[in-house]
LUMVEX-676337 format. One line per field, with one value per atom (N, C-alpha, C, CB): x, y, z; residue in three letters. Coordinates in nm, 3 decimals. Glycine has a CB too. Example, Ala and Ser with C-alpha at 12.3 -4.5 7.8 and 13.67 -1.06 7.14 Angstrom:
# LUMVEX-676337
X (1.319 / 1.230 / 1.320 / 1.131 / 1.285 / 1.367 / 1.290 / 1.408) .
Y (-0.569 / -0.450 / -0.330 / -0.447 / -0.225 / -0.106 / 0.003 / -0.060) .
Z (0.780 / 0.780 / 0.780 / 0.905 / 0.708 / 0.714 / 0.787 / 0.572) .
resn (ALA / ALA / ALA / ALA / SER / SER / SER / SER) .
# end
This chain:
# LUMVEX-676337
X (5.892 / 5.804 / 5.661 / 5.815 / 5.608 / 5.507 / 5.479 / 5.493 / 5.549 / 5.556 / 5.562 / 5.634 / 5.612 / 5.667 / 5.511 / 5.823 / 5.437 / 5.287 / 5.198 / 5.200 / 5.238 / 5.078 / 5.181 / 4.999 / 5.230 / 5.270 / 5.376 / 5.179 / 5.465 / 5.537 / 5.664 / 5.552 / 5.744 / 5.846 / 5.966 / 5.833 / 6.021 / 6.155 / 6.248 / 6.135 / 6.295 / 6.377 / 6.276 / 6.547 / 6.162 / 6.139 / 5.972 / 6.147 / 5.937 / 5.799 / 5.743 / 5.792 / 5.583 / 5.494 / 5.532 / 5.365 / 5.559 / 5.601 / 5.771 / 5.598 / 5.851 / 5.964 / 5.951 / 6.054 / 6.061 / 6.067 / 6.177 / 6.087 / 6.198 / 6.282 / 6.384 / 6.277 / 6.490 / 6.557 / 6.631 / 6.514 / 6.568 / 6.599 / 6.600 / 6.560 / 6.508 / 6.517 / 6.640 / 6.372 / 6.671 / 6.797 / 6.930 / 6.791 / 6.908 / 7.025 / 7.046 / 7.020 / 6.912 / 6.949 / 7.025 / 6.869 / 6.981 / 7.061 / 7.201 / 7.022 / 7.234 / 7.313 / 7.472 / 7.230 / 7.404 / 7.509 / 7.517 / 7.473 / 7.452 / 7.507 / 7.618 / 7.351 / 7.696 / 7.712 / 7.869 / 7.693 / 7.924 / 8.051 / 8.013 / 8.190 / 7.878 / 7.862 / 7.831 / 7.826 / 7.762 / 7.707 / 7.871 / 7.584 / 7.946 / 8.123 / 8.228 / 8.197 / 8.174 / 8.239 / 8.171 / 8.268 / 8.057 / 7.965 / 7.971 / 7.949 / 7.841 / 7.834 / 7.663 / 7.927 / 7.651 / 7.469 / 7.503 / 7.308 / 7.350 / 7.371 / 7.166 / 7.453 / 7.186 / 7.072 / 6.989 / 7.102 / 6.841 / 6.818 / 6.688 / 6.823 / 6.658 / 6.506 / 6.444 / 6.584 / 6.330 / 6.210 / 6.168 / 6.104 / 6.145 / 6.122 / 6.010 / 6.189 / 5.903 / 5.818 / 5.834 / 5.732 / 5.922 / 5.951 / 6.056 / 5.851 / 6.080 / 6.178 / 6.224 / 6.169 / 6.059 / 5.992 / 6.066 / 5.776 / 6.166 / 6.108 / 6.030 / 6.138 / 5.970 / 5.801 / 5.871 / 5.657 / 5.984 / 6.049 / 6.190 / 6.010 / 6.155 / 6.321 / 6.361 / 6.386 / 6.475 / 6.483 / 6.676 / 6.383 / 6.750 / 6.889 / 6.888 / 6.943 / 7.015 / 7.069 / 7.184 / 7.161 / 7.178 / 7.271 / 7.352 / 7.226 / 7.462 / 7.585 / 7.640 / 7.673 / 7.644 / 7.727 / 7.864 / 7.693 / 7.929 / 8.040 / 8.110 / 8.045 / 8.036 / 8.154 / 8.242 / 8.043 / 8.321 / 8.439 / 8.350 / 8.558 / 8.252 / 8.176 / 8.103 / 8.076 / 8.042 / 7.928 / 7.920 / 7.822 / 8.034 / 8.046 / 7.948 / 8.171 / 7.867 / 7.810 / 7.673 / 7.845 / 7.625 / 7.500 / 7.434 / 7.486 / 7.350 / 7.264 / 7.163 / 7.244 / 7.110 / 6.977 / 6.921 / 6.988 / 6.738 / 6.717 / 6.619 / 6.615 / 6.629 / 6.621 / 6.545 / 6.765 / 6.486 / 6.394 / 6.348 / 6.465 / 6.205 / 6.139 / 6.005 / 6.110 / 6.046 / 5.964 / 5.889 / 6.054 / 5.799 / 5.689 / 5.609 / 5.581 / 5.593 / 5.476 / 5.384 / 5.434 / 5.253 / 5.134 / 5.032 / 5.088 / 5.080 / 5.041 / 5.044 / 5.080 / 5.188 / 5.286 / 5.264 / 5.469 / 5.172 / 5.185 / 5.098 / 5.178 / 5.124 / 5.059 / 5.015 / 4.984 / 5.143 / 5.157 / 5.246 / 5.165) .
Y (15.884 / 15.966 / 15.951 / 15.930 / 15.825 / 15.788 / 15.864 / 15.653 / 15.884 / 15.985 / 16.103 / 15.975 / 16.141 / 16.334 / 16.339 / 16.403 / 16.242 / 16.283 / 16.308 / 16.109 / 16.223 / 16.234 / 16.346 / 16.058 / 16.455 / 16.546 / 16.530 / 16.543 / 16.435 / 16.435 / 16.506 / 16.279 / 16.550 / 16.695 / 16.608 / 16.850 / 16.561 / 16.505 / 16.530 / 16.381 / 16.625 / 16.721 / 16.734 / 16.647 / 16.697 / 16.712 / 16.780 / 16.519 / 16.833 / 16.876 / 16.781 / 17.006 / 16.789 / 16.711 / 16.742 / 16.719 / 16.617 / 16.633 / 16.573 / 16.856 / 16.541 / 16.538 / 16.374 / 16.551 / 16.323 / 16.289 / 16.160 / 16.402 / 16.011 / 15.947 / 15.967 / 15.855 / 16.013 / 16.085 / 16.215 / 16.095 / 16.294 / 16.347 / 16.288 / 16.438 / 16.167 / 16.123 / 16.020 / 16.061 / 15.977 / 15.930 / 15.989 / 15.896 / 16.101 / 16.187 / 16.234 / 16.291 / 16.259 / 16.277 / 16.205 / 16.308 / 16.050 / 15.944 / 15.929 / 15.838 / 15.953 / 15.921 / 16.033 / 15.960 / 16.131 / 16.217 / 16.236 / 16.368 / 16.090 / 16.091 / 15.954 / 16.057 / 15.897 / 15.772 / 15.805 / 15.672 / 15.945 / 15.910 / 15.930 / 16.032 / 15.983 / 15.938 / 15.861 / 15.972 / 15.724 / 15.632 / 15.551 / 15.574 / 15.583 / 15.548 / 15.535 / 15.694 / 15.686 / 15.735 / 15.707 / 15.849 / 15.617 / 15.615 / 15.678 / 15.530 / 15.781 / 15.900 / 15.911 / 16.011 / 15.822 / 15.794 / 15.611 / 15.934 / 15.586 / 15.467 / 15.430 / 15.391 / 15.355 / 15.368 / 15.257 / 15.371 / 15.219 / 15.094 / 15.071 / 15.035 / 14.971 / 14.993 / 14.805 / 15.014 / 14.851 / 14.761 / 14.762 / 14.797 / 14.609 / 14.494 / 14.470 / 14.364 / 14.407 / 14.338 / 14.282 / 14.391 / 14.166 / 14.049 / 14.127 / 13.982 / 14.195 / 14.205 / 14.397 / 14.108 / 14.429 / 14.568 / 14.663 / 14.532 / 14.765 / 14.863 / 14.924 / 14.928 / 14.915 / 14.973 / 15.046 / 14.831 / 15.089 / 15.190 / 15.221 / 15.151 / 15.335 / 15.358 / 15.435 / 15.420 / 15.456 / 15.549 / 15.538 / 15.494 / 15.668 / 15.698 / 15.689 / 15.834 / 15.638 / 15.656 / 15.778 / 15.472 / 15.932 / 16.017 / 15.984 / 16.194 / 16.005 / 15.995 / 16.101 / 15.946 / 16.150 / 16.332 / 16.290 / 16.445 / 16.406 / 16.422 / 16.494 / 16.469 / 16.553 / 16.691 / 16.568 / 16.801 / 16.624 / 16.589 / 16.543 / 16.702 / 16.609 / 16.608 / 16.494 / 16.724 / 16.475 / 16.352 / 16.230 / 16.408 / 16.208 / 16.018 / 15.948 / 15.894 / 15.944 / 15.851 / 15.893 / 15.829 / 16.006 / 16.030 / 16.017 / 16.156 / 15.994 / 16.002 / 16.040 / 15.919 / 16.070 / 16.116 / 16.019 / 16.258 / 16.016 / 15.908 / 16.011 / 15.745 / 15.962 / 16.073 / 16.035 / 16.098 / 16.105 / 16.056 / 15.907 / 16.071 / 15.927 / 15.774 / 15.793 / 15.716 / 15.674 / 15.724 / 15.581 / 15.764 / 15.541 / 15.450 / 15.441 / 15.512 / 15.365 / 15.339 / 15.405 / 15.177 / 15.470 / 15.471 / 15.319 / 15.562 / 15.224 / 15.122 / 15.030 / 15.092 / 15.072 / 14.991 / 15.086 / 14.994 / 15.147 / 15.206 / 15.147 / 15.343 / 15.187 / 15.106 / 14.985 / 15.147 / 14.884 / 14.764 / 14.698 / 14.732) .
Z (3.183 / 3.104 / 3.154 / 2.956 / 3.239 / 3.240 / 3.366 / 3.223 / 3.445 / 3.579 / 3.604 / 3.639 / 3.456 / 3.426 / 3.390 / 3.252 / 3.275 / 3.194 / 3.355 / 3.061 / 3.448 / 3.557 / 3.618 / 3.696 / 3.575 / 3.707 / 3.790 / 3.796 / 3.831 / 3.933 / 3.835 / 4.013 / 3.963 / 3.943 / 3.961 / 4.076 / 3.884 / 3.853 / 3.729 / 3.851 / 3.702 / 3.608 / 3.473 / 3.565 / 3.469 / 3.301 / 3.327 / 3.187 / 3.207 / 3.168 / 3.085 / 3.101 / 3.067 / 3.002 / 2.897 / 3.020 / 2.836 / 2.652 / 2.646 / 2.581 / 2.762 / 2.742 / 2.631 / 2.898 / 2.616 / 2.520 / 2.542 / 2.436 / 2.488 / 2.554 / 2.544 / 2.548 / 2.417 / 2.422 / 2.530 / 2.346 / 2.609 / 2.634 / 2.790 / 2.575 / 2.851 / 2.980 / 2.954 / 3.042 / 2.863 / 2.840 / 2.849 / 2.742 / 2.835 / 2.834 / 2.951 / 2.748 / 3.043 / 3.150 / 3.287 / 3.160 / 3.228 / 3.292 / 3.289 / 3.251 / 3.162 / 3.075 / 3.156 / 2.900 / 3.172 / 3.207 / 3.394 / 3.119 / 3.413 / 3.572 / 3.553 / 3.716 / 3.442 / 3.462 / 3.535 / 3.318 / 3.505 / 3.579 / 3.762 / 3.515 / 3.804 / 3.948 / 4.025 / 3.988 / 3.877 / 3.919 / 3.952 / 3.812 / 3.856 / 3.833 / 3.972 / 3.738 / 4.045 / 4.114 / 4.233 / 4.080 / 4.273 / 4.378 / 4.465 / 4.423 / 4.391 / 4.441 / 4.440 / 4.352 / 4.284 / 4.313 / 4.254 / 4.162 / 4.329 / 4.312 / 4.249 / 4.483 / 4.163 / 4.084 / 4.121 / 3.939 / 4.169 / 4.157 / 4.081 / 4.282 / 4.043 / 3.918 / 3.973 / 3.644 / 3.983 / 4.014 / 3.898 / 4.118 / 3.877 / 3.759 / 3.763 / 3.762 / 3.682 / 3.631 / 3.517 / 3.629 / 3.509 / 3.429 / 3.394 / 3.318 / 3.240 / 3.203 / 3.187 / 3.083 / 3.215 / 3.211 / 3.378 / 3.215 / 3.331 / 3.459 / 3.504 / 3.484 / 3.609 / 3.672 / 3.782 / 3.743 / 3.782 / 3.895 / 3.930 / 4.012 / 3.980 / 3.993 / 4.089 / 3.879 / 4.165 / 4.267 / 4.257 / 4.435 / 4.342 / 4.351 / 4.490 / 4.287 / 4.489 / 4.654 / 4.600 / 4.749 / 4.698 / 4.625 / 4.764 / 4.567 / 4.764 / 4.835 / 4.884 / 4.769 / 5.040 / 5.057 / 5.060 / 5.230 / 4.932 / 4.912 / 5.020 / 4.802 / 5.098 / 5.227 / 5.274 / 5.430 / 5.346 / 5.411 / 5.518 / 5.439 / 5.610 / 5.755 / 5.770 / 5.780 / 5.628 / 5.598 / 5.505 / 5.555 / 5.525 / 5.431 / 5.456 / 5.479 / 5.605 / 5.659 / 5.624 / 5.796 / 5.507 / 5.501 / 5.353 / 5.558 / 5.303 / 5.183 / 5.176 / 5.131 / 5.071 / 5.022 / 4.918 / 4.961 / 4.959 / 4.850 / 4.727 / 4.927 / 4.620 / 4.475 / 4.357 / 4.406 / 4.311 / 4.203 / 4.216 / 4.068 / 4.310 / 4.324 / 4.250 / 4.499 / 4.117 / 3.992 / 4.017 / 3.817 / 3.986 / 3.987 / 3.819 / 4.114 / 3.754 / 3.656 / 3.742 / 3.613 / 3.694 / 3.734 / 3.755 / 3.639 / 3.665 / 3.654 / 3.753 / 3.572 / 3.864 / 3.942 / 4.098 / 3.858 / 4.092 / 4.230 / 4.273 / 4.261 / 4.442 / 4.536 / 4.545 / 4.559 / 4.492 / 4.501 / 4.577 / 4.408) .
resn (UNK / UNK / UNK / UNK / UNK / UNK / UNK / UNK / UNK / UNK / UNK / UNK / UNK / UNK / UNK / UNK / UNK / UNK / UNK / UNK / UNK / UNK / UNK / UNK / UNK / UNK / UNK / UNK / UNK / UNK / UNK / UNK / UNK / UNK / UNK / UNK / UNK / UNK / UNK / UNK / UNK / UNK / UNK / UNK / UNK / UNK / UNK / UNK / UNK / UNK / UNK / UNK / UNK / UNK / UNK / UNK / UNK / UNK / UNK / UNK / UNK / UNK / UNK / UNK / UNK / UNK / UNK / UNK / UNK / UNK / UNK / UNK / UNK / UNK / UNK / UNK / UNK / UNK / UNK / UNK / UNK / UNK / UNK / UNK / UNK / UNK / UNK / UNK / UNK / UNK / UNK / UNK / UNK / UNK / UNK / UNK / UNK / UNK / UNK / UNK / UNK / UNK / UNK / UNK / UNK / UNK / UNK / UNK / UNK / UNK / UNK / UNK / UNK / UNK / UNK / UNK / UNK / UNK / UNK / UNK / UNK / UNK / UNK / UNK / UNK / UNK / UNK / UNK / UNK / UNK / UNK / UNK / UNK / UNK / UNK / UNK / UNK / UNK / UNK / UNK / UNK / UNK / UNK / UNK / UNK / UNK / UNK / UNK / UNK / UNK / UNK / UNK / UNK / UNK / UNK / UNK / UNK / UNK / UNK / UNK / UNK / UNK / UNK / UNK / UNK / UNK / UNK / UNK / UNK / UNK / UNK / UNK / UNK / UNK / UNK / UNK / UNK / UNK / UNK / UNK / UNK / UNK / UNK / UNK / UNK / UNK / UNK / UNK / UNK / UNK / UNK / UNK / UNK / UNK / UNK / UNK / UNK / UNK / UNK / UNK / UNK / UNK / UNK / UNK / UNK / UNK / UNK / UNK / UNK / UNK / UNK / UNK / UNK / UNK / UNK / UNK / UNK / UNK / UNK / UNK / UNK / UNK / UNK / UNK / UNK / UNK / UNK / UNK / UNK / UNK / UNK / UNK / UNK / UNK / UNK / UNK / UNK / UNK / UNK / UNK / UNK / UNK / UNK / UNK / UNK / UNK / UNK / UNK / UNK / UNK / UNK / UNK / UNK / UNK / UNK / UNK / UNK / UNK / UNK / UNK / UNK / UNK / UNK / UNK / UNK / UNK / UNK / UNK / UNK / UNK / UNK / UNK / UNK / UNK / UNK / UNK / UNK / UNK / UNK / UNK / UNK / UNK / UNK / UNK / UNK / UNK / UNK / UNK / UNK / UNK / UNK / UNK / UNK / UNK / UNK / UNK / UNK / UNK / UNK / UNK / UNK / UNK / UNK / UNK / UNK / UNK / UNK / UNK / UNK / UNK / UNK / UNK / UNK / UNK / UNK / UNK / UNK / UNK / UNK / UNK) .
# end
């Protein structure tokens, strides 16, 4: 939410709500299941200050390839 408020373009508009960035997580868990995305979140003590996806290509052609996806940062936590 703290990344959607300064502008950055990762599925939501200013005003979204935790609820609804929850939900959006929420409904990748059978790909996180199926590793297909793979989720990882940067800590500060017990706090997440980041997050980013490893997405996984499903084709037949490209097992051996990924994409990296929503790399969300605190504002607080960048450029550190």
């Amino acid at each position: 939410m703290d990344a959607v408020e300064d502008g950055s373009g990762v599925n939501f508009l200013a005003g979204a709500t935790a609820d609804e960035t929850a939900a959006w997580w929420a409904t990748r868990t059978a790909l996180v299941e199926n590793e297909v995305i793979t989720p990882f979140a940067a800590f500060d003590g017990d706090r997440v200050v980041g997050s980013v996806v490893l997405i996984r290509s499903t084709n037949p052609n490209s097992p051996h390839r990924a994409e990296i996806g929503k790399v969300i940062v605190l504002r607080t936590h960048r450029r550190r």
